[in-house]
C-alpha positions in Angstrom: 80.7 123.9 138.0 80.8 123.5 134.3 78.6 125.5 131.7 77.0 122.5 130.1 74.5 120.8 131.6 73.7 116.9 131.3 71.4 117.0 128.4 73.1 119.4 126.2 76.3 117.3 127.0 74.5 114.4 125.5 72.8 116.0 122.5 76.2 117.4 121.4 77.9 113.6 122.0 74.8 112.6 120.0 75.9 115.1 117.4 79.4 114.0 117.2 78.3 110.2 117.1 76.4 111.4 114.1 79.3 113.4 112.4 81.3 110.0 113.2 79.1 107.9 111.4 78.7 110.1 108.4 82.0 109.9 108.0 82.6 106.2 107.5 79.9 106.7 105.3 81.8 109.2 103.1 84.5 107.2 103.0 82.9 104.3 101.3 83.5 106.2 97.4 86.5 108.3 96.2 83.8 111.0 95.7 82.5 111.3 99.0 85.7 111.0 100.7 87.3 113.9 101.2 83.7 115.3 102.3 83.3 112.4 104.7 87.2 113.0 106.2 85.9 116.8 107.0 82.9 115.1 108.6 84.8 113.1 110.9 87.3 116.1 111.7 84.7 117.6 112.7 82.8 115.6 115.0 86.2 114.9 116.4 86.4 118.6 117.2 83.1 118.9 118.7 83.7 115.7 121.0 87.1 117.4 122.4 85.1 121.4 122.7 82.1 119.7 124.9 84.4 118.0 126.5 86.0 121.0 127.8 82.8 122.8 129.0 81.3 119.6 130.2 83.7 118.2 132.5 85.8 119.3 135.5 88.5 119.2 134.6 92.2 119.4 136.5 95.6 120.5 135.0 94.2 122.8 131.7 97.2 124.2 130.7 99.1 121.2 130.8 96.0 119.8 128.5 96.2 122.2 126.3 100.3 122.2 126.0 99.8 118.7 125.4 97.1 119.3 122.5 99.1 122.1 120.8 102.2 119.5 120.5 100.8 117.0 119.4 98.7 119.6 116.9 102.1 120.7 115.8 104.1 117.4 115.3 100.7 115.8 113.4 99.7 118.8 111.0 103.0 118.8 108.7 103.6 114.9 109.1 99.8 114.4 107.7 100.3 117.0 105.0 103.6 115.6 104.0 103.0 111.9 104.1 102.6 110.5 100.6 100.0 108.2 99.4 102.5 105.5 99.1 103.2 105.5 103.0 99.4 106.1 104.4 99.5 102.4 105.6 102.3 103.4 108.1 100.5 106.6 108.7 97.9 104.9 109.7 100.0 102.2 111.8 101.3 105.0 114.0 97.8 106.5 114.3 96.1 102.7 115.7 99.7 102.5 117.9 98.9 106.4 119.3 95.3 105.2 120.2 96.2 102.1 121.9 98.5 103.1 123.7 96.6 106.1 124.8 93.9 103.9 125.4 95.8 102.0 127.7 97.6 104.6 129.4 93.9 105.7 130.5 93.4 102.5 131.5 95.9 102.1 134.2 95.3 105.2 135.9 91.8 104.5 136.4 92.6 101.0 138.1 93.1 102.8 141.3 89.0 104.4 141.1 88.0 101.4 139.8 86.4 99.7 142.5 83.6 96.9 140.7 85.2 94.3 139.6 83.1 95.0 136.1 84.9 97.9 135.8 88.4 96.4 136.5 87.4 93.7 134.2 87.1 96.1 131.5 90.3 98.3 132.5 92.1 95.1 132.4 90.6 94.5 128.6 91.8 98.0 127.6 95.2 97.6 129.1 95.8 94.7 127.0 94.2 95.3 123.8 95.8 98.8 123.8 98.8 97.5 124.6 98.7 95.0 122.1 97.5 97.4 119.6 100.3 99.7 120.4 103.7 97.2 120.1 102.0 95.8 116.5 101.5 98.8 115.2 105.0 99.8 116.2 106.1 96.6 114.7 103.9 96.8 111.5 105.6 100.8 111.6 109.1 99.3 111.0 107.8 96.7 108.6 106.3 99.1 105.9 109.2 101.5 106.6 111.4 99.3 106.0 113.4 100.1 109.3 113.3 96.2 109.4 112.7 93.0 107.2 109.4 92.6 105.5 109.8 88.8 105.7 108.1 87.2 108.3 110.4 86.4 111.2 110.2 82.8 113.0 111.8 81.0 115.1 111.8 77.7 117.1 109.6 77.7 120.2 108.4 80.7 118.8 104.5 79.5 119.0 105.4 78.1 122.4 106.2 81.8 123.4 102.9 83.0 121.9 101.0 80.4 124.1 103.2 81.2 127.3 102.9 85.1 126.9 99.1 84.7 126.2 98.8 82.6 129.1 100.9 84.6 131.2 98.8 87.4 130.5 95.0 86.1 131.0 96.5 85.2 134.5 97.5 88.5 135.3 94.6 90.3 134.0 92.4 88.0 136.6 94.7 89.0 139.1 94.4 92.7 138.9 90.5 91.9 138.7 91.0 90.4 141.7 93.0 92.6 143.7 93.2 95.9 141.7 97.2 95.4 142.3 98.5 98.6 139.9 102.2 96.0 140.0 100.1 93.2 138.0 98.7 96.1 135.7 102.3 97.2 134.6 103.3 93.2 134.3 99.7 92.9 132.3 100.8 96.2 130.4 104.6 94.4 129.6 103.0 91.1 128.5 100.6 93.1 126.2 103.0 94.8 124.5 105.1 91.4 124.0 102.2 89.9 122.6 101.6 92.5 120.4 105.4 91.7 119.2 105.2 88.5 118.8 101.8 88.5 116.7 103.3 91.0 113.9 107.2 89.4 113.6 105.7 86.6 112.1 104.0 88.2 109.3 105.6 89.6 106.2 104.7 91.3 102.7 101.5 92.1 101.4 100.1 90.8 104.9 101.1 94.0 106.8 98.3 96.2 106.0 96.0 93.4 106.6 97.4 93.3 109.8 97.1 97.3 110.5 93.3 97.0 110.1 93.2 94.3 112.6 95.3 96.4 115.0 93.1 99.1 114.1 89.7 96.9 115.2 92.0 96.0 118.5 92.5 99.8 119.5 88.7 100.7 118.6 87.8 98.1 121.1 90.3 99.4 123.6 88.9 102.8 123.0 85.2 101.5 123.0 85.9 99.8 126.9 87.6 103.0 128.1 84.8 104.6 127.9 83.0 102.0 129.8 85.6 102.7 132.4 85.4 106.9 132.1 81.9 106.2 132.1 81.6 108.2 128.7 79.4 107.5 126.0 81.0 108.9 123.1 84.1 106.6 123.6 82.1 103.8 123.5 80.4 104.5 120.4 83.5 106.0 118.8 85.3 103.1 119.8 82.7 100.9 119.1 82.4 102.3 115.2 86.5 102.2 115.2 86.4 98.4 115.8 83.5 97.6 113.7 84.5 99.2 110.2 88.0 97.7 111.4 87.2 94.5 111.7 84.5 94.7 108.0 88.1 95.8 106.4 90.1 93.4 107.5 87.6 90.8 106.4 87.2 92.2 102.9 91.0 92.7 102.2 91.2 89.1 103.9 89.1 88.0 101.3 90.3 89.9 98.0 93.7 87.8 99.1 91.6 84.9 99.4 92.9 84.0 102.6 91.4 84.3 106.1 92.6 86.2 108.9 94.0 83.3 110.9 96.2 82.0 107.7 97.7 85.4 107.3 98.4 86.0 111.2 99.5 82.6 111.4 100.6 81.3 108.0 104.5 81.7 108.4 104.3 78.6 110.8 103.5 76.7 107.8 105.2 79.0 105.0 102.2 80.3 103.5 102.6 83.9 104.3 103.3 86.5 101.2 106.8 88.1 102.1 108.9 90.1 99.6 111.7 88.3 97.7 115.1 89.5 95.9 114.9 86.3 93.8 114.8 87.4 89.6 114.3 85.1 87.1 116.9 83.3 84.8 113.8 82.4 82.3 113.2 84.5 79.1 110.8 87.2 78.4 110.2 89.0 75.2 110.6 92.9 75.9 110.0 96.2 74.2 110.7 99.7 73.6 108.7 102.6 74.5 108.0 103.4 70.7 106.8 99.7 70.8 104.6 99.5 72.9 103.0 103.3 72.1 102.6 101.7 68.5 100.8 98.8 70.5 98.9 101.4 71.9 98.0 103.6 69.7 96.0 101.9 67.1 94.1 99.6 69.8 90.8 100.1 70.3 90.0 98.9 73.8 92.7 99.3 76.2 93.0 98.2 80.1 95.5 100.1 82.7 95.9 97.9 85.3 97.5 99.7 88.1 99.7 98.6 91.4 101.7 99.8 93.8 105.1 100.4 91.4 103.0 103.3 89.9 102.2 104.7 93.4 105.5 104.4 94.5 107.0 105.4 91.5 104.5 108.8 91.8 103.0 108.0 88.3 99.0 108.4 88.1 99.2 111.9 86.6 101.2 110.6 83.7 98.9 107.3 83.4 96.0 109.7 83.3 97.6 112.2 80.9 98.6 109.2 78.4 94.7 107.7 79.1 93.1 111.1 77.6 95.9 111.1 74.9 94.4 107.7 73.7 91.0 108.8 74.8 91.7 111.7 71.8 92.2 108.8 69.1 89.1 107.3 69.9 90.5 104.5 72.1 88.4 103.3 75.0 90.4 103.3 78.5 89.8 102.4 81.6 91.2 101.0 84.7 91.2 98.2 86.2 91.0 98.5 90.0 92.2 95.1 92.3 90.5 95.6 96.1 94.1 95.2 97.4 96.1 97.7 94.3 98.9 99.4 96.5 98.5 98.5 99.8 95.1 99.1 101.2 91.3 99.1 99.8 90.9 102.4 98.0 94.0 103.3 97.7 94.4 103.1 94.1 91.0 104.8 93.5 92.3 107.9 95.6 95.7 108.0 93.6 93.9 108.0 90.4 91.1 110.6 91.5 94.0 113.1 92.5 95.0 112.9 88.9 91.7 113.9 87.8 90.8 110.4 86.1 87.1 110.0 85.8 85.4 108.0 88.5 83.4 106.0 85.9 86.7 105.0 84.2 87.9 103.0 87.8 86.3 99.6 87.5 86.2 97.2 90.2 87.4 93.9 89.5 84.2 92.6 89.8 82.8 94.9 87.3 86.2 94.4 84.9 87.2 91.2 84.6 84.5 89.9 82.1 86.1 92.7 79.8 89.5 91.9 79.8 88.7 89.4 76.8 87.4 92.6 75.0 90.8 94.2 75.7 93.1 94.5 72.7 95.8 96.2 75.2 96.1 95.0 79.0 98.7 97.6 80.4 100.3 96.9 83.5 101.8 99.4 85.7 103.3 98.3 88.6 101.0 95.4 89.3 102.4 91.9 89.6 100.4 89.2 92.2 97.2 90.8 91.5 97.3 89.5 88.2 99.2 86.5 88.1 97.5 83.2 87.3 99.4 80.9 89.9 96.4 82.3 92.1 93.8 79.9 90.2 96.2 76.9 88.6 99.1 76.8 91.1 97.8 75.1 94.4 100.9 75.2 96.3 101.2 79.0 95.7 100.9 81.0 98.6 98.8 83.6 96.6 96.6 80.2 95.6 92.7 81.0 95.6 93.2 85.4 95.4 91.1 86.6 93.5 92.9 88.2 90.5 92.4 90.7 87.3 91.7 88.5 84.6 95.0 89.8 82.5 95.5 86.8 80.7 92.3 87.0 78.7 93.4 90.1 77.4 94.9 89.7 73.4 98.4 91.5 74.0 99.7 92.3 77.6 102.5 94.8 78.7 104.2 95.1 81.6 105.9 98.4 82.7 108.1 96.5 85.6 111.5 98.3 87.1 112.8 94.6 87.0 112.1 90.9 87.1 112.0 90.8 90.9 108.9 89.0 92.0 106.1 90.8 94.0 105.2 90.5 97.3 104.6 86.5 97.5 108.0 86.1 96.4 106.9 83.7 93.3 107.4 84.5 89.6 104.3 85.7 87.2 104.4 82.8 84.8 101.8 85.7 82.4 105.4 87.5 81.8 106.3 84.7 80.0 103.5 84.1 77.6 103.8 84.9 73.7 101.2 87.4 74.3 103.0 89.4 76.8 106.0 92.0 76.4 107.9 93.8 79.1 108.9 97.2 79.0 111.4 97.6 82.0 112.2 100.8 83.8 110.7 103.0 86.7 106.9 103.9 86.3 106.8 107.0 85.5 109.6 107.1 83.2 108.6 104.3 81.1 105.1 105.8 81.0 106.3 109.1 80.1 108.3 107.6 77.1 105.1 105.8 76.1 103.0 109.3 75.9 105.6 111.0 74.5 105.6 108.4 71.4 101.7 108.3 71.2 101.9 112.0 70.9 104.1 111.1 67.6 101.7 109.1 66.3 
């Protein structure tokens, strides 16, 4: 017997759907987002609680055991995590989901009787399984517990084929026979596939990827509960993979590549992947006093920010040196790339934290006509999101990105820690115009030297 009957069950799924999609909607603006997390949370917590008094269920204490675990491992890694490392935070989150989703999966073959419903247990055990391995892989990537470059080698997309192949014949065996042997083989050539689809991608690629893997779990999740025969899965699931897949295309396209070249592109070497490469060429470069100078009696200046300030922890002394030129009468803002850092909105949250006005974070769309406005176009941190080889250099693997229009600016600074190119490996040919100095040191540093000589102005 439970204590909730049908129709309440439904209403409070209802609810929860709700919550769910007032959530994503919260999360579309800085402002709304930590409203629209809380939103989600909760909805989440409502889902689990009616689940509970809804369902029989077998085996609570081993439920709840299981619940207070994984409460205890994923409360101080979520509270600790910096902004810099969300994208692998989120990678283990898709790889948790998938695999879960999967792990459903096969124990529901055996109660799965319609070949509808093995057809979509089959789905979930591959798409989770998938899912989980890249998101391992994409872990390890952004960690840095292995190379960022793309790995390839020979026979490589012969292996792809053969695994994927391999794999569509097993899943129409098991939705043939139900066999739970051909489900673990199915579960084993998911998880190779899911390999093999993230060791060739590298670089600025990898979140890209991560939202992908994130639309793969949501539809994992989405046919579990086809198979569970729950509703709120579905939807959940069905929400997951949706804003998944609207995320990947729009980071897709502020790279101004599609999702195929960046999967795909190290066949042909047109994948971003980090480089150690520095350049031999000369650059004219500065001091801190220098550039404060530079600074100080501008009177339109541009921050342009990347993911050197984030790692380097710098927003709050970015912000604090935007109000001290704010106090001279300068006009500051910043300039905000869709792909700044590593993933949409991550640059916007950074700067929020440090209390930086939402109206001073312009979108590039919004920006880039007033970069010729600009007396001072400082970047922090930021190199293939402004470098021109996007729009003059055809054979550039960052060709056709669309980029903050840095150039147009009358005097451009760098803060860079060194000459190492960015993520596509290639060099900023900007840093080597007359109109451009370089100030070289970490972030945070360089930008605390900088305030500390506007404040001696």
């Amino acid at each position: 017997m439970t204590l909730l009957d049908p129709v309440w069950t439904a209403l409070l799924y209802l609810a929860a759907a709700v919550f769910f999609i007032l959530a994503l909607k919260g999360l579309n603006s800085p402002r709304t987002a930590r409203q629209g997390n809380l939103l989600g949370a909760f909805g989440a917590l409502l889902a689990v609680v009616t689940v509970f008094f809804s369902a029989k269920l077998d085996n609570v204490p081993w439920i709840l055991g299981a619940i207070a675990v994984g409460t205890a491992v994923a409360a101080p890694v979520a509270r600790r995590v910096q902004m810099t490392q969300m994208p692998q935070l989120v990678a283990l989150f898709n790889g948790v989901g998938g695999g879960a989703a999967a792990l459903v999966a096969l124990l529901e073959l055996g109660h799965a009787e319609e070949s509808w419903v093995r057809l979509a247990v089959v789905f979930t055990l591959l798409v989770g399984a998938v899912s989980f391995a890249g998101s391992a892989i994409t872990f390890a990537k952004l960690q840095e517990l292995m190379t960022t470059r793309p790995i390839v080698f020979p026979g490589l997309p012969v292996l792809m084929a053969a695994v994927l192949i391999a794999a569509l014949g097993a899943a129409t065996a098991v939705v043939l026979t139900g066999s739970l042997a051909l489900a673990l083989i199915l579960m084993v050539l998911g998880l190779a596939a899911g390999v093999l689809l993230v060791l060739p991608v590298g670089g600025a690629d990898v979140p890209i990827v991560i939202s992908l893997l994130n639309a793969f779990t949501g539809l994992a999740v989405a046919a579990s509960g086809l198979v569970l025969g729950n509703v709120l899965l579905l939807v959940a699931g069905t929400l997951v993979g949706a804003s998944g897949t609207i995320l990947t295309r729009a980071m897709a396209a502020a790279m101004g590549r599609s999702v195929a070249g960046i999967l795909f592109g190290a066949f042909r070497g047109g994948s971003t992947a980090g480089s150690t490469t520095a350049s031999d060429r000369p650059v004219r470069s500065s001091s801190a006093e220098d550039v404060a100078v530079l600074l100080g009696y501008a009177q339109r200046v541009i921050i342009v920010p990347g993911y050197g300030l984030a790692v380097a922890q710098g927003q709050h002394t970015a912000a604090e040196l935007a109000q001290a030129l704010e106090a001279r009468g300068i006009q500051v803002d910043f300039a905000i790339h869709p792909v700044a850092g590593r993933m949409p909105g991550h640059m916007n949250v950074l700067l929020a934290e440090a209390n930086v006005p939402y109206e001073s974070l312009k979108e590039m769309g919004e920006i880039n006509s007033e970069f010729r406005t600009a007396d001072v176009a400082l970047v922090v941190g930021a190199n293939d999101v402004v470098n021109p080889a996007a729009k003059t250099s055809s054979g550039s693997p960052i060709y056709g990105m669309p980029i903050l229009e840095v150039a147009d600016a009358r005097q451009v600074v760098f803060l860079k820690r060194s000459m190492r190119p960015g993520f596509a490996g290639i060099e900023n040919d900007l840093m080597f115009e007359p109109q451009t100095t370089l100030l070289f040191g970490d972030a945070k540093e360089s930008l605390t030297k900088v305030l500390g000589a506007v404040k001696g102005l």
